[in-house]
C-alpha positions, 0 to 999 in steps of 0.5 A, a space after each residue: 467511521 467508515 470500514 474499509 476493505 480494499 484489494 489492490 494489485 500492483 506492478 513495478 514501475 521502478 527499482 533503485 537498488 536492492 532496497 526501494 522499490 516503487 509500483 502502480 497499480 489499481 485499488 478495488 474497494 471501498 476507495 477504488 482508485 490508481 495507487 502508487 507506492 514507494 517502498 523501502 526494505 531494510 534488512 530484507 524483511 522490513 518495509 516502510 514506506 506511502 501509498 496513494 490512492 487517487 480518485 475522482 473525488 481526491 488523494 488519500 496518502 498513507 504510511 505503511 509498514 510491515 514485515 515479510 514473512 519469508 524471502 521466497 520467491 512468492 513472500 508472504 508480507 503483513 503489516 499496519 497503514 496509517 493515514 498521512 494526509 488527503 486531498 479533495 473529499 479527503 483533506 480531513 482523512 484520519 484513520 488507520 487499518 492492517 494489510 496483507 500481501 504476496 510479492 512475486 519477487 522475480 517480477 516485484 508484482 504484488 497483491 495486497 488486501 487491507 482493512 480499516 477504517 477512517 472519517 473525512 
């Protein structure tokens, strides 16, 4: 099993509604790379949703979800992913890890750290 330990930045790329929300952004870490998401919230404070990560070297898809921690401007939020699926160098990704993170919520930035681990 490999540690994982990433940081990622994200902008809002797409809003539907009050409730899906998806970005782009980078991944610095363990598996650098652009991430995209969609994220659904539910009730305000629930969120579920995929991540990419896409690399030179393949994709890494996992389902996240969470829950956050005010409905202030700059909300806190916290959470589990799981590993859905790969391709490349991570067709045979398994593994799971815990994130935090802060969503500015006029701008729908976010900033998230993660750690976990995983094989391929």
């Amino acid at each position: 099993m490999t540690r994982i330990h990433e940081h990622v930045a994200l902008k809002l790329l797409k809003r539907s509604g009050s409730s899906v929300f998806e970005h782009t952004g980078r991944a610095t870490g363990t598996v650098a790379g652009s991430v995209r998401s969609r994220i659904t919230l539910s009730h305000s404070v629930l969120l579920r949703g995929t991540v990419t990560i896409s690399t030179s070297k393949g994709k890494l898809r996992l389902d996240v979800s969470g829950r956050a921690r005010s409905i202030e401007l700059r909300t806190k939020f916290d959470g589990t992913a799981r590993i859905a699926g790969g391709s490349g160098r991570y067709a045979d990704a398994h593994g799971s890890g815990t994130f935090t993170g802060v969503v500015n919520r006029s701008t729908w930035a976010a900033t998230i750290d993660a750690t976990g681990s995983f094989s391929y």
